[in-house]
N, C-alpha and C positions, 0 to 999 in steps of 0.2 A: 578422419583424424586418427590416427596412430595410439595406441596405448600408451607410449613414452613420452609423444608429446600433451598427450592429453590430461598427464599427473601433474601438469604444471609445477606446482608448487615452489620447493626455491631455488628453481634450476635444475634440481637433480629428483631421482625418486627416493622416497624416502623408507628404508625396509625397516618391518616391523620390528627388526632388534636395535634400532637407533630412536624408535619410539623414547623410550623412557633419557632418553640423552636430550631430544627435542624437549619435554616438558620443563625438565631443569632447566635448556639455555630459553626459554621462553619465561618461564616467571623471572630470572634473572634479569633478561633484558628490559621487560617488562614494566619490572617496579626499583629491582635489587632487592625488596627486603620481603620475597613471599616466603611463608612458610611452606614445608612440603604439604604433597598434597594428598585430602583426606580417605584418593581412596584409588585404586589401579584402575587405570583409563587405558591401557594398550590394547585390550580387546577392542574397547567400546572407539580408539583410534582408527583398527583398522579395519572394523567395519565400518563408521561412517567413512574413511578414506574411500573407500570401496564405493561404497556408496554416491560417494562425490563423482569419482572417477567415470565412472558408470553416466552418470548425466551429463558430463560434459563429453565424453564417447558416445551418444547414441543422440545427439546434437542437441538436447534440447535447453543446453545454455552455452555460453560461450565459454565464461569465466566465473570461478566465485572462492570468497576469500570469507573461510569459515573460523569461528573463535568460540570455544567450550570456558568454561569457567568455575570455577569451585573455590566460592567465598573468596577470599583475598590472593586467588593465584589464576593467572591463567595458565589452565595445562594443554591447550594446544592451538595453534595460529597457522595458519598453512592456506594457502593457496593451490586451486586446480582449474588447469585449462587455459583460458589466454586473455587477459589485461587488453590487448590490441592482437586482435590474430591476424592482420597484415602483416604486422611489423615479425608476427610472432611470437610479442613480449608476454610471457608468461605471467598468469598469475599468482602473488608474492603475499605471504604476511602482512606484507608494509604496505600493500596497495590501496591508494587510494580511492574511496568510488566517491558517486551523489548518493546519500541517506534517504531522501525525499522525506517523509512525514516523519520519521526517526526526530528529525528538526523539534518537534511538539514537545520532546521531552526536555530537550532543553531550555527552550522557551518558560514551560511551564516553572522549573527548578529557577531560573530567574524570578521570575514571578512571583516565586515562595519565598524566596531571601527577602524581599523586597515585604514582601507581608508579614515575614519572623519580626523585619525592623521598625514593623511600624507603618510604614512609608505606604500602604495600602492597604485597604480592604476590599476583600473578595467581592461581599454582597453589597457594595455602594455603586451607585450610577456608574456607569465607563466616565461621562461626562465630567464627572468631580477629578478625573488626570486627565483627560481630552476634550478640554470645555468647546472646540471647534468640531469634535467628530459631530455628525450627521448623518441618518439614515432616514425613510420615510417609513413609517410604522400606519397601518392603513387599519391597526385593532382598535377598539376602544377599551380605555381601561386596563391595556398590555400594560405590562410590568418593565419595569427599566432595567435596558441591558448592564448587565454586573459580568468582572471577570471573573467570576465563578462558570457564571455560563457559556462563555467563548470558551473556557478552559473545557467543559465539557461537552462540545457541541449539542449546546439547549439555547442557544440563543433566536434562535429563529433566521441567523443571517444567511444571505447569498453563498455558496459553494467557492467563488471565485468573483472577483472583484475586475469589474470593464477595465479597469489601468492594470498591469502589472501582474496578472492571474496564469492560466497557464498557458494561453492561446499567445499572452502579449511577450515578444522577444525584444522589447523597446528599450528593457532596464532602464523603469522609471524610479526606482527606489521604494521607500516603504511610505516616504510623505504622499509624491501622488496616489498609492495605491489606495492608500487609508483614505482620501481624500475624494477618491471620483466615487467609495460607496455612498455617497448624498445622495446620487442618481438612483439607487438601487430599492426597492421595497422590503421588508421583510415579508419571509415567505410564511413563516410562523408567528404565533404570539410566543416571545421568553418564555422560556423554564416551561415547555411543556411537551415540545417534542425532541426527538434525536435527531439533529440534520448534521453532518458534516460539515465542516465549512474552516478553510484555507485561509477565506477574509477573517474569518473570526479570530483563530488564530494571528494572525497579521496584528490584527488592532491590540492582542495582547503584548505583542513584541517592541507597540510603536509606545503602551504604556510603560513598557521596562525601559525606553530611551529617554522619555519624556521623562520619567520620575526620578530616576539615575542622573541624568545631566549626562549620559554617556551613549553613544552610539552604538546601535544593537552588538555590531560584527565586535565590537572593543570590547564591549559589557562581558560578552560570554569569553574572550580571549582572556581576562583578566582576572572575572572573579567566578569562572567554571572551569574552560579547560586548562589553565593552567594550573590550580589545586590537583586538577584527579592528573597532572601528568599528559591531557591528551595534546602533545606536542604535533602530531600531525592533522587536525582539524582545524576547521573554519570555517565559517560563514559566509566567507568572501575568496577568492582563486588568488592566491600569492606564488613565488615560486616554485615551494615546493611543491602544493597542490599540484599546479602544472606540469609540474615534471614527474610525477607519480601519480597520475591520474589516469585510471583505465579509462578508455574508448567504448561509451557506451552504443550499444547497438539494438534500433530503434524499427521494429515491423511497421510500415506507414500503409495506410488500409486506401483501397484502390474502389474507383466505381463500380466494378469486377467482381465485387466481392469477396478479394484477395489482399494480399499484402505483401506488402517488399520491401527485404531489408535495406537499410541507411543509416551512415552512421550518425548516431544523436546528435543535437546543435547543442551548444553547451554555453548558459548565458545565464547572467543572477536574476533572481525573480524577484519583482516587484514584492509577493508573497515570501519574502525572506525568511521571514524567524518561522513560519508555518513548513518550507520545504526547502532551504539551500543551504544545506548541512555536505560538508566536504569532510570524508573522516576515514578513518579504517576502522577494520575489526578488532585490532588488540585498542587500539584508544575505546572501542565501546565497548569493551570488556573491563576497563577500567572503572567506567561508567559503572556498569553492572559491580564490580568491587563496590564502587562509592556505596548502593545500594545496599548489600548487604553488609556494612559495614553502618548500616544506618544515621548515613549524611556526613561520614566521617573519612579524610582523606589528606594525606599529606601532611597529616598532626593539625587540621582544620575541620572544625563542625561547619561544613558549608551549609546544611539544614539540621532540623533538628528530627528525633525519630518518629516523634505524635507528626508532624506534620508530611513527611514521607507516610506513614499508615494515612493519614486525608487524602495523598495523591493516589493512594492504589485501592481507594473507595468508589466503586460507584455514586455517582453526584447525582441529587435532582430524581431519585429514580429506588424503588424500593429492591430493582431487580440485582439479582450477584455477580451478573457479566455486564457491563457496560463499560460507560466512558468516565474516570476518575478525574485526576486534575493533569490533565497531557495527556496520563496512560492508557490505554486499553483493557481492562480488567475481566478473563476468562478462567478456564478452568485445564488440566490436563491431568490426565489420571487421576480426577480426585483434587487434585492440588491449585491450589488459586496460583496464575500466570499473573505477573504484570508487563504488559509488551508494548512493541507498538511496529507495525508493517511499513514503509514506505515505498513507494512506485511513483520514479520523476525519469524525464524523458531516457532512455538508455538502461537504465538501473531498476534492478528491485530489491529490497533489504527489510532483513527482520531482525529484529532482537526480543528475547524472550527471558527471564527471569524468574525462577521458583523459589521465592523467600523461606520457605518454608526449612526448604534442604538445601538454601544458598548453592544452587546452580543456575546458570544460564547459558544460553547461546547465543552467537552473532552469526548470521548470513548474510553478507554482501554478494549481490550478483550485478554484471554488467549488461543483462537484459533487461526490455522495458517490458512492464507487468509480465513477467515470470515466476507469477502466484504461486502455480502448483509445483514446478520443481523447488521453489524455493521453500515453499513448507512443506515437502518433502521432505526436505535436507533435516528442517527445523525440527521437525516429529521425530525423526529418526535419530537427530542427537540429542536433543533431551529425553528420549525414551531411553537410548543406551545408555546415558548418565544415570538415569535413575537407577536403573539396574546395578549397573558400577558401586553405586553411593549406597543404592539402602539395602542390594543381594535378591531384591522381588524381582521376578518373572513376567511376560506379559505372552498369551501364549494368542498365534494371530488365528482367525478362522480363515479355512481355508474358502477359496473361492469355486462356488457351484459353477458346473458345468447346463448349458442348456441346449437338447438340440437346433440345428440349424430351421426347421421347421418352425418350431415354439418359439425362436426368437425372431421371425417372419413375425410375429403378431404384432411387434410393436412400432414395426416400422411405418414409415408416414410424414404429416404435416403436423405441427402443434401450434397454439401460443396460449401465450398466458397476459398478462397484464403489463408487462413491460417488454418481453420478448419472443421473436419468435422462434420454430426449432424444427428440425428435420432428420427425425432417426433415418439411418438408412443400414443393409445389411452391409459388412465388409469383411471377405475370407468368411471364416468359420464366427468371425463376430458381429457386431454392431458399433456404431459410431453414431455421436451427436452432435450436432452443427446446431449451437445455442448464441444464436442473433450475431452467427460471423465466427465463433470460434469452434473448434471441432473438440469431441471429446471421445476418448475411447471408454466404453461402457464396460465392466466384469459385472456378472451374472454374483448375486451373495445370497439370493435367496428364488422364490417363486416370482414377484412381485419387483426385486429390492436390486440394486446395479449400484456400483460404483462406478462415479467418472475421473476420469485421469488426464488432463492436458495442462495447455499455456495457462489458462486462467484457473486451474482446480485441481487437487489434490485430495483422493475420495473422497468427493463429494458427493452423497446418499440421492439417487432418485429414486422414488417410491412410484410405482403404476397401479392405473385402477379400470377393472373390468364391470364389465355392465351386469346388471345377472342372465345374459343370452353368453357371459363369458367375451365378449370384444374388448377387445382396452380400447378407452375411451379420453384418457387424461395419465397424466402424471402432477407430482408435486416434486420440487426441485428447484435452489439456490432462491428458497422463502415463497415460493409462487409455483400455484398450482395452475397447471398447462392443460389445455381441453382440444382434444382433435379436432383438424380440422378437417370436414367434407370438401372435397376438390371441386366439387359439384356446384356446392354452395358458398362458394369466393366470391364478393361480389367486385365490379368491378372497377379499378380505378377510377375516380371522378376526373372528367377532362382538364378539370382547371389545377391538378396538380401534378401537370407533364412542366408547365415554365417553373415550378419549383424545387425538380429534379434536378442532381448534379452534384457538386463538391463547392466547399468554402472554406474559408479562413485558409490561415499556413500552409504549405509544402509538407511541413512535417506532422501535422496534426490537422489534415482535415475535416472539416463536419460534411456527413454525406449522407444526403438524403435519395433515399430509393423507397420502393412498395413492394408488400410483399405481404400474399394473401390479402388482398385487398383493402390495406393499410398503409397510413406513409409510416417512414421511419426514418431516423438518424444515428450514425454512426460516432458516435463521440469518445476522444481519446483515443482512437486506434485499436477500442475493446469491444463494447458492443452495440448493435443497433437497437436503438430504446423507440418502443411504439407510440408514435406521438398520437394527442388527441386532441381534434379540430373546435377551436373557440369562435373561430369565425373562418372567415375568405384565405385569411393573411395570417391568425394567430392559433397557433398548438401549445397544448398542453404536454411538459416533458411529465412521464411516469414513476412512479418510486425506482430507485435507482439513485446513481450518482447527482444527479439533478433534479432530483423531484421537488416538486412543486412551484418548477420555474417553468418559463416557455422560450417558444421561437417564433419569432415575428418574421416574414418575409416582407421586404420592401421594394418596393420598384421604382426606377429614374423616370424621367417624365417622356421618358419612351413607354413608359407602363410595361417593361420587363424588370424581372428581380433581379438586381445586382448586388446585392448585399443581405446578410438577416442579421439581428438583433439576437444572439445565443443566452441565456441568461445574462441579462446586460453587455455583452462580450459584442459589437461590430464586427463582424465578418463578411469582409468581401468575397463574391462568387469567384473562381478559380476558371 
């Protein structure tokens, strides 16, 4: 790909002395009524331009549609790389993607209005608005699910819901979805651990319909994005969406080991108000205005401020990073973030906010889990903003060098508890192949590597030697890895050869293979997670995206497996 074509942006390239022309016709269009802005952004332009540029020329995305922001203006909206690189069509300002979990935030801000008026309490049963919901709670003495704790994944539910979740392309809508989790057990007791979970969300969205008298996709058209101005958003694909909607492009993981790209299937999810957000960067940068404008937008108090401070609290939990009411609550420089990431089939997106110095940024990309380039992107403009806005420095250490010999030591087998791994020497470096995905390692200390690919963005692995000096282990991405002896692998049990192969969807297969003498499964098209055997037929999924649910293999009355049972999810063999 070409430098020229690869600026995307809005047709043409844009030099850095039309910078400060862009920011003006950007807040103008924008809003009409931003003030100027608080502080010179042309540097901090064109280096993240560059920056951009640089990752869509060295291919590690297709397309992505970036938006800075600074309190009630956005100063810059641009596009780099390609919306549909068949067709060509460049990525634009205005360009459409899928949000995926971005969804949460607005769910959530429903959900507040509705509890400013009255109309609901946080810590009251779900059941007192969903007197037909149903789940199987197998605790004694558990606590009743409240939308507090959907809001802050503590509720103990299912990751994804059998109807309508991420496997299901049926477009059952949000009643079947909320409806088939009766079949489903909680995997937790309430309010006690952190579990993700999509259904969870879901049942909050189906309480915003249910209490409103208004149908989700209307609710949030009405009385959200039409206040902040986000004219191009939805929850449901209309015209325009369709016609400015980039082509997401989706790696689908092979028996092989491998993957191959396809373009994304593009279809509403049952899981609606938790992931099928249709939107661009200047409309969630609007967003990100409403925010530091504290709930205020369009001459409208859509929230009020105390209760915007409740959404960017950690819930349930005494710690200062977690999960608030939708939002993601961390730290950057010091400074409390409120965010939140999404990755849905095709697409990866982040938005990030610093209330403190009323900045934020948007990253839309049209790759599916494009983790590390895409918070890449995200570190690098809100570091250059900061710099921009408050004049501090951030000065980077540089990256140790180690000979070719001394990085011979680390190479090998691993696993850890959920995955497995395979450093291997490459040129003058190293690489790691962590359960299917490859990562290039930089050297930062004796011990200390950064990894760099699809799914991470320095992400710290720490190693550890024996006192004969062997490296024995590392820790890395929460779990610590122990080598493995080649010697001492033991060996596949024969009765989990008919349970090898691939299942569910085309686009999303579950794939089960061994590896070091373990079964595994391949979920999402991310990583293989090491299951653990509860019987013949039933594994245990490991912490990870699905912890604490399982896989059932079933077989026809041929007594081969023709289907398995994925966290309540049916999937048939392939």
């Amino acid at each position: 790909m070409s430098n020229d074509l690869g600026s995307g942006s809005l047709g043409v390239r844009v030099h850095p002395w039309r910078h400060r022309l862009l920011v003006l016709m950007v807040a103008f269009l924008s809003q009409g009524s931003f003030a100027a802005a608080a502080a010179d952004y042309d540097q901090a332009i064109r280096e993240l331009s560059a920056a951009a540029e640089a990752e869509v020329r060295e291919g590690r995305i297709s397309g992505t549609t970036i938006a800075l922001i600074d309190n009630q203006q956005i100063v810059f909206a641009r596009g780099f790389g390609f919306a549909d690189k068949k067709r060509r069509i460049p990525a634009r300002s205005d360009t459409i993607y899928r949000a995926g979990s971005i969804s949460k935030l607005f769910t959530a801000v429903a959900a507040m209005q509705l509890v400013e008026q009255g109309k609901v309490d946080l810590d009251a049963p779900i059941t007192k608005y969903l007197p037909s919901f149903n789940v199987i709670v197998p605790f004694e003495n558990a606590k009743p699910i409240t939308l507090r704790q959907l809001m802050c994944h503590r509720s103990g539910m299912v990751r994804e819901a059998p109807v309508g979740g991420y496997f299901d392309d049926s477009e059952p809508g949000m009643d079947k979805t909320v409806a088939s989790l009766a079949s489903c057990v909680l995997t937790y007791p309430p309010a006690t651990r952190t579990k993700y979970s999509n259904s969870g969300v879901t049942i909050v969205g189906k309480v915003v319909e249910q209490v409103s008298r208004t149908p989700f996709p209307l609710y949030q058209q009405k009385r959200v994005f039409a206040p902040l101005g986000m004219s191009s958003s939805g929850f449901l694909r209309n015209t325009q969406i369709r016609r400015k909607l980039a082509t997401g492009y989706l790696p689908v993981a092979n028996d092989a080991g491998g993957f191959r790209e396809m373009d994304a299937p593009v279809f509403e999810f049952g899981i609606l108000a938790a992931g099928n957000l249709y939107t661009t960067a200047e409309d969630l940068g609007r967003f990100i205005s409403f925010l530091f404008a504290e709930g205020r937008a369009g001459g409208q108090q859509l929230l009020r401020s105390d209760t915007l401070n409740e959404m960017f609290t950690p819930q349930l939990t005494s710690d200062t990073n977690g999960f608030g009411l939708g939002f993601s609550i961390g730290h950057f420089r010091g400074r409390k973030t409120v965010n939140h990431m999404g990755a849905v089939y095709g697409f990866t997106s982040i938005l990030t906010a610093i209330p403190s110095e009323k900045i934020g940024v948007v990253v839309l990309c049209n790759d599916d889990v494009a983790l590390g380039p895409v918070r890449r992107l995200n570190a690098t403009a809100l570091g250059l903003m900061l710099s921009a806005k408050t004049g501090e420095t951030v000065t980077t250490a540089p990256s140790s060098s180690m000979a070719s010999d001394r990085l011979r030591d680390f190479a090998g087998g691993y696993e850890s508890q959920s995955y497995w791994a395979q450093i291997d020497m490459k040129g003058p470096g190293i690489i790691a192949d962590i359960s299917g995905q490859k990562l290039a390692l930089t050297p930062t200390g004796a011990l200390k590597f950064e990894a760099n690919g699809r799914v991470a963005y320095n992400a710290p692995f720490v190693f550890e030697r024996d006192t004969n000096g062997k490296i024995i282990g590392f820790t890395a991405f929460e779990q610590k890895f122990h080598r493995i002896d080649p010697a001492s692998v033991p060996a596949a049990p024969e009765s989990w050869k008919p349970l090898l192969g691939a299942y569910g969807p085309a686009f999303i297969p579950l794939i089960i293979s061994v590896k070091f003498g373990h079964l595994y499964a391949m979920t999402e098209n991310e990583f293989d997670y090491r299951l653990t055997p509860l019987n013949g037929s039933v594994f245990q999924m490991p912490p990870g995206m699905y912890e604490g649910e399982q896989i059932v293999f079933q077989p026809n009355r041929h007594s081969k497996v023709h289907r398995i049972v994925f966290a309540n999810m049916p999937l048939r063999r392939r």
